[in-house]
Backbone as JSON, one array per atom type, in Angstrom:
{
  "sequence": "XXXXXXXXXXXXXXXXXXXXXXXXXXXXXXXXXXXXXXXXXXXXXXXXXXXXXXXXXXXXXXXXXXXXXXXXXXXXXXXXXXXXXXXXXXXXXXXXXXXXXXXXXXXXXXXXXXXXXXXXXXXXXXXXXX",
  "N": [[93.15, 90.62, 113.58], [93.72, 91.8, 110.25], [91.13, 93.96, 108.32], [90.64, 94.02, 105.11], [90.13, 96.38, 102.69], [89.35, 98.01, 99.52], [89.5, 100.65, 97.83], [88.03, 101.71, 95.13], [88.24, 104.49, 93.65], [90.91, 105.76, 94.49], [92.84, 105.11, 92.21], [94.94, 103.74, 92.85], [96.49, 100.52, 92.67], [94.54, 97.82, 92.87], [96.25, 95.34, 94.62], [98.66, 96.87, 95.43], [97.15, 98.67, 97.37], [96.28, 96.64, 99.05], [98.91, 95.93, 100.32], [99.7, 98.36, 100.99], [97.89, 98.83, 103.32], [98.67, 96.62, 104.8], [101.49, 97.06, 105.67], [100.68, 99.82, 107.11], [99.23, 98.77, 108.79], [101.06, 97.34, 110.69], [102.66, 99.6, 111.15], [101.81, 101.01, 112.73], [101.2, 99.38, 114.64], [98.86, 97.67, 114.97], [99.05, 95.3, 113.42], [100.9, 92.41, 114.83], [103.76, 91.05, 115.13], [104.09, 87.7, 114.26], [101.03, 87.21, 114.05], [98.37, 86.4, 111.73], [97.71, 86.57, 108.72], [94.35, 87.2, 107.16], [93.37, 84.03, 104.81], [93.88, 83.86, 101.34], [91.17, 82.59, 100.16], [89.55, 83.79, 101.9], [89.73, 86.72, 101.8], [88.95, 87.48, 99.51], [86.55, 86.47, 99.63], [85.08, 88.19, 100.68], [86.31, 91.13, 100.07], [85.35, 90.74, 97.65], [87.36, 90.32, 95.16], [90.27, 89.56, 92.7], [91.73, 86.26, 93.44], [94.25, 85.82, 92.59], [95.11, 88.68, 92.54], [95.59, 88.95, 95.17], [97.07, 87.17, 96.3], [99.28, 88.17, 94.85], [99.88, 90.47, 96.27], [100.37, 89.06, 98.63], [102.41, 87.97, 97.75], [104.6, 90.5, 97.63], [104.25, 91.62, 100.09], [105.92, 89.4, 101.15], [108.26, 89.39, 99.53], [109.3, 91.73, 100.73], [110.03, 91.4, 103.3], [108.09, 91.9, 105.14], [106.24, 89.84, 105.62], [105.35, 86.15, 105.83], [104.96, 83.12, 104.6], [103.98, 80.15, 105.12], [103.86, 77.12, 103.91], [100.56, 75.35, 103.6], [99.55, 76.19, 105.77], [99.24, 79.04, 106.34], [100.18, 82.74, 106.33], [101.97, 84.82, 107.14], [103.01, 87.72, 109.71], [106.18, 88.8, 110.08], [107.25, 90.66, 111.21], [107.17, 93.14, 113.38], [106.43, 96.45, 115.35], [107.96, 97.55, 118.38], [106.95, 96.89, 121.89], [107.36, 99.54, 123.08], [107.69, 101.33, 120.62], [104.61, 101.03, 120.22], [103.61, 102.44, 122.1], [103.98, 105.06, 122.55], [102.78, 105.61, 120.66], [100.37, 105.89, 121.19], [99.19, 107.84, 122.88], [99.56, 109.86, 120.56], [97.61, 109.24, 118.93], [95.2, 109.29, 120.45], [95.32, 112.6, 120.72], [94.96, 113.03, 117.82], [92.34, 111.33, 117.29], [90.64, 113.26, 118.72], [90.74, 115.79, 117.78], [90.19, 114.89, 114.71], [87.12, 114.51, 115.8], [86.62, 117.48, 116.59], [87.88, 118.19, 113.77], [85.13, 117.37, 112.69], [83.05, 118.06, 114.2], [82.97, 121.34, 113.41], [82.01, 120.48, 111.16], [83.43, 119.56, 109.14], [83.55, 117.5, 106.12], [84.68, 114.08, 105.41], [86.15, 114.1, 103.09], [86.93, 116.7, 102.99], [88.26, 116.97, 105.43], [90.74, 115.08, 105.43], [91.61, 116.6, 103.0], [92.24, 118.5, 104.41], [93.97, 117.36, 106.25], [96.04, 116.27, 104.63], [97.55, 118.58, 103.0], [97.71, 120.09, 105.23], [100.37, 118.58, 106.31], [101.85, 118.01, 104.31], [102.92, 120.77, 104.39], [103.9, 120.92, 106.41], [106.06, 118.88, 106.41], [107.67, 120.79, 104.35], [108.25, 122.99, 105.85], [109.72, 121.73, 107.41], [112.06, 121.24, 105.91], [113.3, 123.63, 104.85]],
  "CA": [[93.23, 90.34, 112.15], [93.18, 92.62, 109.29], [89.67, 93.88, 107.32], [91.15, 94.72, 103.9], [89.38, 97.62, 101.85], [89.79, 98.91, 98.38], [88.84, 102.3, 96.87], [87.65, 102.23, 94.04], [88.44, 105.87, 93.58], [92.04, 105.99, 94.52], [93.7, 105.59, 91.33], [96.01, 102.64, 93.41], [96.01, 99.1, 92.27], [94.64, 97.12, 94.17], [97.37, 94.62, 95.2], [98.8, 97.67, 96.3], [96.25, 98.99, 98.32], [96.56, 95.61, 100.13], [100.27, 96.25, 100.72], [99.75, 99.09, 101.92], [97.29, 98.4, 104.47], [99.39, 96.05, 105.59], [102.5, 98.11, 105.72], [100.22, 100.55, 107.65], [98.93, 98.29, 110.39], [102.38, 96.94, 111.05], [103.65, 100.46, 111.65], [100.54, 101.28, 113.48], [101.12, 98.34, 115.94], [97.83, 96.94, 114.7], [99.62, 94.0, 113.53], [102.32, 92.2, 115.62], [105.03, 89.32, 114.82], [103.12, 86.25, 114.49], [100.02, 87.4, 113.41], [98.13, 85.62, 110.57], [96.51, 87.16, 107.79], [93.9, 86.59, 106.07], [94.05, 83.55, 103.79], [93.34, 84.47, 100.06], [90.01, 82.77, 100.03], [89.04, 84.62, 102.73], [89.94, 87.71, 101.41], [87.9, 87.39, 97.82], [85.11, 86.77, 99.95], [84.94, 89.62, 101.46], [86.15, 91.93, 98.88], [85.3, 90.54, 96.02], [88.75, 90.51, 94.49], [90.44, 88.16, 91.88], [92.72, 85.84, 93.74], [95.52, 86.56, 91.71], [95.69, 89.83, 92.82], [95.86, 88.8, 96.71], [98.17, 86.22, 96.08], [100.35, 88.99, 94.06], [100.15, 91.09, 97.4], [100.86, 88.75, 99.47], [104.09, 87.92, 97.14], [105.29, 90.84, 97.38], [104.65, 91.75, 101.29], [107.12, 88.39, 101.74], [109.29, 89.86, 99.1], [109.87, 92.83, 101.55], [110.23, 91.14, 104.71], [107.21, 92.02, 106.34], [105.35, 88.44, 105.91], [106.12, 84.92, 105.98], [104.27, 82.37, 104.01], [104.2, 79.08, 105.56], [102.93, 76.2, 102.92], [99.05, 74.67, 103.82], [99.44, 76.91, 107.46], [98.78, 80.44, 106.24], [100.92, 83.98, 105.7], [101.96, 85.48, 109.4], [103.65, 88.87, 110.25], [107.12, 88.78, 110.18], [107.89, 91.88, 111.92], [106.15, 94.22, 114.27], [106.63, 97.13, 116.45], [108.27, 97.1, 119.59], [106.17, 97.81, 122.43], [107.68, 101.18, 123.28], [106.96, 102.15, 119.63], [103.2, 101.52, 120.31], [102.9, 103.14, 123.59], [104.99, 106.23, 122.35], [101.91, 106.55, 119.3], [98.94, 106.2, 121.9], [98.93, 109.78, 123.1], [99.6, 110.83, 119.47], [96.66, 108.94, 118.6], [94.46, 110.2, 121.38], [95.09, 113.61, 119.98], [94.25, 112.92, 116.74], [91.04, 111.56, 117.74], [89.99, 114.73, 119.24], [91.07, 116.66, 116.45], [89.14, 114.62, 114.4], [85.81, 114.85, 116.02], [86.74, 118.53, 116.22], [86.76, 119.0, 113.0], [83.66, 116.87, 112.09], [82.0, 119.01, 114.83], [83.15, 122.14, 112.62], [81.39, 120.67, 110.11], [84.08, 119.04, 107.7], [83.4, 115.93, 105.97], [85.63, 113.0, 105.64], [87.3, 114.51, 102.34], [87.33, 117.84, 103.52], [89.24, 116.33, 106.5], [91.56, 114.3, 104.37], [92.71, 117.3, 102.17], [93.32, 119.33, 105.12], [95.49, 116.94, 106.85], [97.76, 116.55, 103.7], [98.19, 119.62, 103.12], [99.15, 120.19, 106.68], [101.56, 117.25, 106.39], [102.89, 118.63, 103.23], [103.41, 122.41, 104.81], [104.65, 120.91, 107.58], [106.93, 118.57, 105.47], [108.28, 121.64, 103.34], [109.25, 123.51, 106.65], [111.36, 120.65, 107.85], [113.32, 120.71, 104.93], [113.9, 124.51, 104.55]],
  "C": [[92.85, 91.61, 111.39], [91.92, 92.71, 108.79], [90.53, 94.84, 106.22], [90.09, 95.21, 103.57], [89.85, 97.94, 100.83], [88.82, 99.87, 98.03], [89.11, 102.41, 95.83], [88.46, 103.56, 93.1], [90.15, 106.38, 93.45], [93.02, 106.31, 93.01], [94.98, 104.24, 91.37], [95.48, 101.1, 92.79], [95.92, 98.88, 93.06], [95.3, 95.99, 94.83], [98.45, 95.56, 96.16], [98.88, 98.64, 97.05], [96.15, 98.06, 99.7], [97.72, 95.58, 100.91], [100.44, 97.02, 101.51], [99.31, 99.22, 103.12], [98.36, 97.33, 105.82], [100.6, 96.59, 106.33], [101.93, 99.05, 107.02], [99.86, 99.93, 109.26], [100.18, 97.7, 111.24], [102.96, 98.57, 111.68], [102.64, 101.13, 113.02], [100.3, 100.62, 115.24], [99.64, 97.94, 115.82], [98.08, 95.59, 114.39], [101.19, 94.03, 114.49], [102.7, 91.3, 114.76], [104.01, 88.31, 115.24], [101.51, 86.33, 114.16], [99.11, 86.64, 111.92], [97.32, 86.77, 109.77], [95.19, 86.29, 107.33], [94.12, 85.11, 105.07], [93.55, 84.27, 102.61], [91.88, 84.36, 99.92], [89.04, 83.88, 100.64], [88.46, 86.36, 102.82], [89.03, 88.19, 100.05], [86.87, 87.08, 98.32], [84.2, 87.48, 100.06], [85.07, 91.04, 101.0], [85.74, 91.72, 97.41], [86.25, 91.17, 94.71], [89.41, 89.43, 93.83], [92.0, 87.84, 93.03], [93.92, 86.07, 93.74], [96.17, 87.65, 92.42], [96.28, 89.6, 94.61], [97.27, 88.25, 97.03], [99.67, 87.15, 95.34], [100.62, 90.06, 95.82], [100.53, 90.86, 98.48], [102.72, 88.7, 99.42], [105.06, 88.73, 97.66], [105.73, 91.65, 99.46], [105.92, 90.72, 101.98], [108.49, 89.1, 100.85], [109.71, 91.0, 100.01], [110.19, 92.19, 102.88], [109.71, 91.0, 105.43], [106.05, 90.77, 106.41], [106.46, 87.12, 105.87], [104.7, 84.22, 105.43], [104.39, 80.93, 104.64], [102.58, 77.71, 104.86], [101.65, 75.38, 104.25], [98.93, 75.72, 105.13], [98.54, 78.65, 106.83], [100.19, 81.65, 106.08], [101.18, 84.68, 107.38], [102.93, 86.68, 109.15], [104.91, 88.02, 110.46], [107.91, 89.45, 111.19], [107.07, 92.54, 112.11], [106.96, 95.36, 115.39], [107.18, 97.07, 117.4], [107.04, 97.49, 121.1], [106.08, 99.25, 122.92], [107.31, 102.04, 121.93], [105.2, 102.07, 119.64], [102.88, 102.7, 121.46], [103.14, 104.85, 123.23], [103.88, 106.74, 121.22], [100.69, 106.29, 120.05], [98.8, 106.82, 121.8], [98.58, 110.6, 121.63], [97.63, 110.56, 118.78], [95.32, 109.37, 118.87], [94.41, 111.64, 121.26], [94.55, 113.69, 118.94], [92.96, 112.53, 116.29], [89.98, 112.99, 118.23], [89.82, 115.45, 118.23], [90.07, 116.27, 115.51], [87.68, 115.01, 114.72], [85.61, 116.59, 116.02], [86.38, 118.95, 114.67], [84.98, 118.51, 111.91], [82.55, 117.91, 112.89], [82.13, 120.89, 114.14], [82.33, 122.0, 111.31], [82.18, 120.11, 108.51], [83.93, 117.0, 107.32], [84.62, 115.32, 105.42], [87.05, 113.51, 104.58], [88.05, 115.55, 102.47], [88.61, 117.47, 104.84], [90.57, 115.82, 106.05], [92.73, 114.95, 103.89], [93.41, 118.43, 103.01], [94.38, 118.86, 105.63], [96.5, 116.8, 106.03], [98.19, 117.57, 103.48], [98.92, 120.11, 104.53], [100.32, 119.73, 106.73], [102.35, 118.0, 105.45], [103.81, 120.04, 103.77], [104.08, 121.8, 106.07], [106.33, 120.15, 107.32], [108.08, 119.86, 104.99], [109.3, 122.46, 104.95], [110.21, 123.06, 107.48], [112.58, 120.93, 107.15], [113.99, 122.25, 104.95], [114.49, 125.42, 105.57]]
}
């Protein structure tokens, strides 16, 4: 099961912040097909978030495809990964772990970490394209 999070800080609404998460663990192979979420209460428990907004995030994860709502039952994964796409992002993962603790053992904290990997991503981005 999911643990939703919002940041404050981001700048993102939070409905979708929830989206995204979701979005994220689906591609992640954190969620599979058949999976349940969260219900709403559950969710405003825990974040202390207005209903509304959950219920707007859930909306719109079914509006895309990637949930399923099923009346009094709960909200379930629609679509997931195959298993060759998880197995194929272990290794990557297992690098990126390392890397990580690398550079915490360098001495960079979480944001510092953060803004290097986008920028990497980005420079690495830009030389795809050109």
């Amino acid at each position: 099961m999911i643990d939703f999070y919002l940041d404050t800080r981001s700048g993102i609404a939070p409905y979708l912040q929830l989206v995204q998460q979701v979005r994220r663990a689906v591609k992640l192979g954190l969620l599979h097909e058949g999976d349940q979420l969260p219900t709403v209460k559950d969710v405003v428990a825990r974040i202390a978030i207005n209903p509304n907004t959950v219920s707007k995030a859930y909306r719109e994860l079914e509006h895309e495809g990637l949930v399923t709502a099923r009346a009094g039952v709960g909200t379930f994964v629609a679509a997931g990964l195959d298993d060759d796409a998880v197995a194929a992002q272990r290794p990557l993962r297992h690098e990126l772990r390392r890397w990580l603790a690398k550079a915490r053992s360098a001495g960079l904290d979480d944001e510092s970490i953060e803004a290097l990997f986008r920028e990497s991503f980005r420079d690495g981005a830009a030389a795809k394209v050109t």
